[in-house]
N, C-alpha and C positions, 0 to 999 in steps of 0.2 A: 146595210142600212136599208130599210123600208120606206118609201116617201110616199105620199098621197097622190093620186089622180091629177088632184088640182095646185100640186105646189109645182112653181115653178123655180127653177135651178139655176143658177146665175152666177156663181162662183163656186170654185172647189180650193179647200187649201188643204194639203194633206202631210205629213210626217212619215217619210219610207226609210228605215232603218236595216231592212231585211237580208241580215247577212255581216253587216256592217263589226259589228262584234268580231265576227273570227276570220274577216277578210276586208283588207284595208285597199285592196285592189279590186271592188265589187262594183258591177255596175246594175241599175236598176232601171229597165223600162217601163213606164205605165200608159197604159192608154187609156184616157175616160171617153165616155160615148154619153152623149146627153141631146135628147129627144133626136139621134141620129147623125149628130153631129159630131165627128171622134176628133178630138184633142192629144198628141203622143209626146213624151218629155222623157229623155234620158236624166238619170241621176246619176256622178259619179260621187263618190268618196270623196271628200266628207260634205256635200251638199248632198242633204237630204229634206229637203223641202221644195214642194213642189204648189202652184199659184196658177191656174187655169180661169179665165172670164167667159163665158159664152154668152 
């Protein structure tokens, strides 16, 4: 995803599926990093949604 200069970012909600299909015991770390600010969220099976505020 490309964003502008001047937008600013204020919530992430995202959908992590990766793997989920052929392993029911997958685990998913994500880390977002927004204007240097790093956010990190484990996903286990079967939550796979993930809800960050900065």
């Amino acid at each position: 995803m490309s964003l502008k200069k001047s937008t600013i970012l204020k919530k992430v909600e995202a959908a992590v599926s990766f793997l989920y299909n052929l392993f029911d015991d997958q685990l998913n770390i994500v880390h977002i990093i927004v204007n240097g600010e790093r956010k990190s969220e484990k996903l286990t099976y079967p939550n796979r949604y993930l809800f960050q505020q900065f």
